[in-house]
C-alpha positions in Angstrom: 30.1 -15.7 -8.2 28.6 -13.7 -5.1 31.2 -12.9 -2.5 30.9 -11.8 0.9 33.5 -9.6 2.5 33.3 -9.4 6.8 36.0 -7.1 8.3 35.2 -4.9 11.7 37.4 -1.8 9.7 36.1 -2.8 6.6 37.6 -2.4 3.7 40.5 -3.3 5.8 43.1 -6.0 4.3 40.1 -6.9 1.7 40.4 -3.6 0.1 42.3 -4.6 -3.2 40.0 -7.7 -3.5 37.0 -6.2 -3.1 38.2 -3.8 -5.7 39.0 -6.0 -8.1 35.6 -8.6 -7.5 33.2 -5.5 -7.8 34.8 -4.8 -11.6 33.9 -8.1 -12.9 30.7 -8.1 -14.4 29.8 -12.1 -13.0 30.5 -11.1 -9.9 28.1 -10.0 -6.8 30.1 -8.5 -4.1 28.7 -7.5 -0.3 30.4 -5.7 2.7 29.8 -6.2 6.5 31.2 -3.5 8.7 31.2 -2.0 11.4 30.3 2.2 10.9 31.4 1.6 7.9 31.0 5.1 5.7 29.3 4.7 2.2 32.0 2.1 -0.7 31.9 4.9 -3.0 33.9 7.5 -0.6 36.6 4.2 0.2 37.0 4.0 -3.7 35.5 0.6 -4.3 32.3 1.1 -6.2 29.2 -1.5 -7.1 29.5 -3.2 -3.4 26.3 -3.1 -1.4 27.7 -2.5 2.2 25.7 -3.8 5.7 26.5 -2.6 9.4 26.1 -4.8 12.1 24.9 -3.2 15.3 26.9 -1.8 18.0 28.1 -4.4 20.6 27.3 -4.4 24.1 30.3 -4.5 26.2 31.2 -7.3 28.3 29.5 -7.5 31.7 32.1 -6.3 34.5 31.1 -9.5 36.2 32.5 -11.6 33.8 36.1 -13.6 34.2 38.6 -11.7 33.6 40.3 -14.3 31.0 36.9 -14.4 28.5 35.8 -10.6 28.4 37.6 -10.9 25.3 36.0 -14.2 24.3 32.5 -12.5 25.8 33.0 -9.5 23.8 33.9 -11.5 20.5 30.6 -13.5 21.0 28.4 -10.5 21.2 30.0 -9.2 17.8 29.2 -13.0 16.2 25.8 -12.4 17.3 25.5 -8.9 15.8 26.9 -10.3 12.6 25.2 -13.0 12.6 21.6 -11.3 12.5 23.0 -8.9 9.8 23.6 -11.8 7.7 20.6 -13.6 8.3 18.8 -10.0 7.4 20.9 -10.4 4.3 19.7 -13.8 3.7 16.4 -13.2 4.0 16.3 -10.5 1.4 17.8 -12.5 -1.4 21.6 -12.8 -0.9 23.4 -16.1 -0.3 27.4 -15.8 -1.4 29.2 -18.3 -2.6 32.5 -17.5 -1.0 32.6 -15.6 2.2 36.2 -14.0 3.6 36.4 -12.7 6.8 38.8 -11.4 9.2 38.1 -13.5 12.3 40.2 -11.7 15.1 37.4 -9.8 16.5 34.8 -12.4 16.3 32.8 -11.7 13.2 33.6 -15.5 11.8 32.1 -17.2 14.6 28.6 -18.0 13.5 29.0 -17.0 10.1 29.1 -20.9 8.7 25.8 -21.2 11.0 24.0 -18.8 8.5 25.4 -19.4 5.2 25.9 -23.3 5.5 26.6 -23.9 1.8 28.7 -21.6 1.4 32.9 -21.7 1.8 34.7 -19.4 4.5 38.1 -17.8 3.9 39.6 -16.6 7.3 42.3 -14.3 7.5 45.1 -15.5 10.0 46.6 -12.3 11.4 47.9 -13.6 14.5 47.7 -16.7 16.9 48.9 -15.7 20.5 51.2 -17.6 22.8 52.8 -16.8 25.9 56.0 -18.3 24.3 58.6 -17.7 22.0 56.2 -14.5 20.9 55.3 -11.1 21.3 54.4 -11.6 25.6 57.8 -13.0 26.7 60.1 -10.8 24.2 61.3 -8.7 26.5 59.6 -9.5 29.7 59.9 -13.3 30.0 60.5 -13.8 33.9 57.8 -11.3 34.9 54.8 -12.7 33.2 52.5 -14.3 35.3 50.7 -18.0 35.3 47.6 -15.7 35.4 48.4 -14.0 32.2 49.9 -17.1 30.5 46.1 -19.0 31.1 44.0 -15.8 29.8 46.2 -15.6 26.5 46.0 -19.5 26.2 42.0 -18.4 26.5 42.1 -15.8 24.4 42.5 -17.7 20.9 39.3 -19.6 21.8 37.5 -16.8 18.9 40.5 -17.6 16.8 39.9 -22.0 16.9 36.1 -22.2 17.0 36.1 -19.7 13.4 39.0 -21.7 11.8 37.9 -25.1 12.6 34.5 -23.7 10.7 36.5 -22.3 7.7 37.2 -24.0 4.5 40.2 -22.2 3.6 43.0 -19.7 5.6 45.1 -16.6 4.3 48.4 -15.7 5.8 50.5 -13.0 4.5 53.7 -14.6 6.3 55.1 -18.1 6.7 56.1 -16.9 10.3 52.5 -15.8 11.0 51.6 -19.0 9.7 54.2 -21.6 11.8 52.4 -19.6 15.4 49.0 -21.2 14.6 48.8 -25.3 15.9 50.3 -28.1 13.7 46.9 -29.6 13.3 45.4 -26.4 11.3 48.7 -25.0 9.2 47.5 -27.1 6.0 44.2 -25.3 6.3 46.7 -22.1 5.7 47.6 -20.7 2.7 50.6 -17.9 3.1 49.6 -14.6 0.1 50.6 -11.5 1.6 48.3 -8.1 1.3 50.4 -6.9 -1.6 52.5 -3.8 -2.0 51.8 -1.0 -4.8 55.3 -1.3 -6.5 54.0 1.3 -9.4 53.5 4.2 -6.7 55.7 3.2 -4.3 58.9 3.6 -6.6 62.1 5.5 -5.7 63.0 8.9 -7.2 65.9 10.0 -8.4 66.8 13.7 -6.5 63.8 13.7 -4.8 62.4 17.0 -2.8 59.9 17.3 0.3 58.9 20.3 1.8 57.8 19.4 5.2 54.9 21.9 5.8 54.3 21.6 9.6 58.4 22.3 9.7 59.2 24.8 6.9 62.0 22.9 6.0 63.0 21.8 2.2 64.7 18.5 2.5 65.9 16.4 -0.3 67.5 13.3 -0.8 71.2 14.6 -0.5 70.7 15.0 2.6 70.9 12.9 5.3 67.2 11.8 6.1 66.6 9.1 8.6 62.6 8.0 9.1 60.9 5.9 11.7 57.4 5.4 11.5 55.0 3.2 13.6 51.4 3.4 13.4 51.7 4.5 17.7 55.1 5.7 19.5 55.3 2.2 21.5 57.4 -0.5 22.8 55.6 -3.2 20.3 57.5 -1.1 17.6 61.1 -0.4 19.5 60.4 3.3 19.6 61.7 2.8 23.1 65.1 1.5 21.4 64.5 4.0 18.8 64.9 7.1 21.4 67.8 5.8 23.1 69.6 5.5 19.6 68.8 9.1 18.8 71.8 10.6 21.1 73.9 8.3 19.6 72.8 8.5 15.9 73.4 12.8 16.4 76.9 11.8 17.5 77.9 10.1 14.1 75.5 12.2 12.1 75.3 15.6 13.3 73.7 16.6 10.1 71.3 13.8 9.6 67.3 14.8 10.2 65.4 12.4 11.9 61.4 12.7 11.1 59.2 10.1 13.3 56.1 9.4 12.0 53.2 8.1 14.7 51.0 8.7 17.2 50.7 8.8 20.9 48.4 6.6 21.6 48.5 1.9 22.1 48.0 -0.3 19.5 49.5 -3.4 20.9 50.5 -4.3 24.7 50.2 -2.3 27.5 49.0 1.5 28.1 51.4 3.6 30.1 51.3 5.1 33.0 48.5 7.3 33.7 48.7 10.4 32.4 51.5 10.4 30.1 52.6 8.6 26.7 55.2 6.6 26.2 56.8 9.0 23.8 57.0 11.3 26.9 58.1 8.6 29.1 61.4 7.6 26.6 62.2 11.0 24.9 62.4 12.3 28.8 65.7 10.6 29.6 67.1 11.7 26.2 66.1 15.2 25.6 69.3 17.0 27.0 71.3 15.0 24.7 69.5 15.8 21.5 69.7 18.5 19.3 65.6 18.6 18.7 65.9 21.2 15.6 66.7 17.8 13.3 64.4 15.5 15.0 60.7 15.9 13.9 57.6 14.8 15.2 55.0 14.5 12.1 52.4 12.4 14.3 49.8 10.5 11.7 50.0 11.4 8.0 48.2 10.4 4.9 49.4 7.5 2.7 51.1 10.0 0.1 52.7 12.0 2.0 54.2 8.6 3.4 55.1 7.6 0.5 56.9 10.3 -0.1 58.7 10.2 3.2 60.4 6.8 2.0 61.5 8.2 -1.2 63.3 11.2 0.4 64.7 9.0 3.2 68.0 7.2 3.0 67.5 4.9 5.9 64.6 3.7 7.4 65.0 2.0 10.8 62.4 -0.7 11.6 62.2 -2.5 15.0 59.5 -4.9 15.9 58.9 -7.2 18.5 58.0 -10.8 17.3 54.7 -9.5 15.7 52.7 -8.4 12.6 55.3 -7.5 10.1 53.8 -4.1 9.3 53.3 -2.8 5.2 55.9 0.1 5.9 58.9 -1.5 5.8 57.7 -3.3 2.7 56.9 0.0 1.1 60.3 1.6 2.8 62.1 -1.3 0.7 59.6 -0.6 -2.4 60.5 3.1 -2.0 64.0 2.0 -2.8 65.1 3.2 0.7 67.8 0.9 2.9 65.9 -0.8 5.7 68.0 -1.0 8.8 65.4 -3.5 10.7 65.9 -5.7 14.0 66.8 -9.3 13.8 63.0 -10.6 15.3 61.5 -13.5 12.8 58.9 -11.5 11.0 61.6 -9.2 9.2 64.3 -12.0 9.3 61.8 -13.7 6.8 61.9 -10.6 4.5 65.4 -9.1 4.8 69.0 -11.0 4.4 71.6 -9.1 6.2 73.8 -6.8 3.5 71.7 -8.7 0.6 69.0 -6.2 1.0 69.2 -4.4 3.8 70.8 -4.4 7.6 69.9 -6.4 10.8 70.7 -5.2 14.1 69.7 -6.3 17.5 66.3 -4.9 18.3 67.9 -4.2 21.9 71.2 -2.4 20.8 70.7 1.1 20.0 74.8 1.4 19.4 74.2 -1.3 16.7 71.4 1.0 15.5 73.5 4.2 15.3 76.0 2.6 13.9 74.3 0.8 10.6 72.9 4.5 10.1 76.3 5.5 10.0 77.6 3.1 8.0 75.3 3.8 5.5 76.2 7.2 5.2 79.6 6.8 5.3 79.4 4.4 1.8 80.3 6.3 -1.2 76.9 5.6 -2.6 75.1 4.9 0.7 74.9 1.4 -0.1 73.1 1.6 -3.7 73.5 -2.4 -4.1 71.5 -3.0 -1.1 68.5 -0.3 -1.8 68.3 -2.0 -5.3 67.9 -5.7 -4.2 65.9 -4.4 -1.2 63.7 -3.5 -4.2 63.6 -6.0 -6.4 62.6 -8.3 -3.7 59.3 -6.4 -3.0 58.4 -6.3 -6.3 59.8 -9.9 -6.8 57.8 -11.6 -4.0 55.1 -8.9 -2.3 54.1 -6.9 -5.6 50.5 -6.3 -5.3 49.3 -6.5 -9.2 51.6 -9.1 -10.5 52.0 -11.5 -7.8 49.7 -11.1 -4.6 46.5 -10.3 -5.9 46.7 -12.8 -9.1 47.6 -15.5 -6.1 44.4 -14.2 -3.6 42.1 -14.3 -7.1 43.3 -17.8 -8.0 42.9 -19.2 -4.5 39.3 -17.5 -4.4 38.4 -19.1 -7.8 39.8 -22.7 -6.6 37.8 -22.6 -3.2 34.5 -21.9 -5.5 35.5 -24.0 -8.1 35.7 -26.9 -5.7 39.3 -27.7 -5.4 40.6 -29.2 -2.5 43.9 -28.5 -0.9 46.1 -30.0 1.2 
């Protein structure tokens, strides 16, 4: 079988797959990128890796609602030659998967026509019932409503020339059109149960603090890939006060950045950690809340095995892998009540739903946990056993991304 694998920040979600393909020895596996560094320093060895040129950006000119779309088309073309380039020299895959949010799936069934495209559905944008009117749903514009309805044109035109879709959530799944959800299989990326484990009387010496902490105490984490709204960090900050009222011993480590992944930037020249610890700051006592900003994959890891509750927020969005691994950690999961973490967690089965909006309902659940006479045990168990139940990367969601592979080349249809 030769695969190809098309991801802008490749390995990206392919990683495990790729991985697993390059090891078999009837496999031919190939990697498009985008300044991507050599395989062998990403850990995935015998995979022959292309990058596609730099895009031009959009012309200023161009309407406002397809600079997107513009810029999504220049990237097709860009992968497009690479492909042919890879064509020419030999290679023609059998099976091609590719992310097709940033448009490298849009001509990619124009160069290999024989072979069968696996898109990954990450997201399908709507200006209702989604991420755009969560909060703000009487101050969004008919302007902004048209450009969003515009800006899943990249999204249709690569499905509609796919064989076969991945989701990794039913709720992801239900935002894409009625017309293409049986093209759409729902396997999610698959969470490292094995390394991710809890700990009995763990220890973590936070470095950047000099502080010993260990699982006694009481250890609240948030993390979020950026400080931002997206993620409730603003409801996060205004919990904090609140939280130090009932917990006056608890320590508090935030893990993220100050930058945007999702939405809107702030206000020039600030952050929007700036912007919602401001109103806070004389209320908190800032020796037990710490700032760790990005750190590696172990180290967060590690972070969910020391913690004894984890507060996720969201707004209706990509259900991110670290409340999964929070839950696989074996750590409670207080998480809002939005759909993507409704679909994971059952209020006090295995773990506790609050209203993204309420930081008292926040403070509280943290409190409650630490006020049980074993902090909840029964919850941080199930909370367990249902990531290695249903999101276990080895025995479930890999063997389930394999098999669907193998059907696609194999010829099966689906429906």
């Amino acid at each position: 079988m030769k695969i190809l694998f098309i991801h802008q920040n490749f390995p990206g979600q392919y990683r495990h797959l790729i991985k697993y393909f390059s090891m078999q020895p009837d496999c031919e596996v190939v990697g498009i990128g985008s300044g991507v560094n050599i395989p062998v320093s990403q850990g995935i060895p015998n995979v022959r890796i292309h990058n596609y040129d730099p895009i031009v950006p959009p012309h200023h000119k161009t309407h406002h609602y397809i600079r997107g779309f513009e810029a999504h088309v220049r990237r097709g073309q860009s992968v497009a030659r690479k492909a042919l380039e890879i064509k020419k020299n030999g290679f023609e895959p059998d099976i091609v998967c590719v992310h097709p949010g940033w448009g490298e799936g849009l001509y990619i069934k124009d160069i290999f026509q024989n072979s069968k495209i696996i898109s990954f559905c990450e997201f399908y944008y709507s200006a209702y019932n989604s991420d755009l009117d969560f909060e703000n749903s009487q101050n969004i514009s008919i302007d902004k409503k048209l450009s969003i309805r515009t800006r899943n044109a990249t999204l249709l035109i690569s499905i509609m020339a796919s064989d076969l879709c991945m989701s990794p959530t039913y709720w992801q799944k239900s935002l894409y059109p009625k017309e293409i959800q049986n093209k759409i299989s729902v396997i999610h990326d698959g969470i490292d149960t094995n390394t991710i484990r809890p700990i009995e009387n763990f220890e973590y010496y936070l470095e950047s603090q000099k502080l010993l902490l260990k699982q006694s105490d009481e250890i609240v984490t948030f993390v979020s890939r950026n400080l931002e709204p997206y993620r409730g960090f603003h409801v996060f900050a205004k919990a904090l006060p609140l939280i130090q009222n009932l917990r006056p011993n608890a320590h508090i480590l935030i893990v993220g950045e100050n930058g945007v992944s999702y939405g809107a930037q702030p206000s020039k020249g600030t952050t929007y950690r700036e912007l919602f610890m401001q109103p806070v700051l004389d209320q908190l006592d800032m020796s037990k809340i710490h700032f760790l900003g990005r750190v590696s994959r172990e180290s967060l890891t590690k972070l969910f095995q020391l913690s004894g509750v984890h507060v996720y927020l969201t707004y209706p969005f990509v259900l991110s892998w670290s409340m999964l691994e929070a839950m696989s950690a074996g750590c409670l999961v207080v998480g809002s009540n939005t759909p993507p973490v409704e679909e994971v967690i059952e209020h006090g089965e295995n773990g506790l739903l609050v209203d993204f909006f309420s930081p008292e309902e926040i403070a509280q659940s943290v409190n409650k946990v630490f006020s049980h006479p074993d902090r909840m045990q029964r919850i941080k168990n199930n909370a367990r056993q249902t990531i290695v139940e249903k999101y276990d990367l080895h025995s479930v969601c890999l063997p389930q991304q394999v098999q669907l592979i193998q059907r696609v080349y194999h010829g099966e249809t689906f429906r």
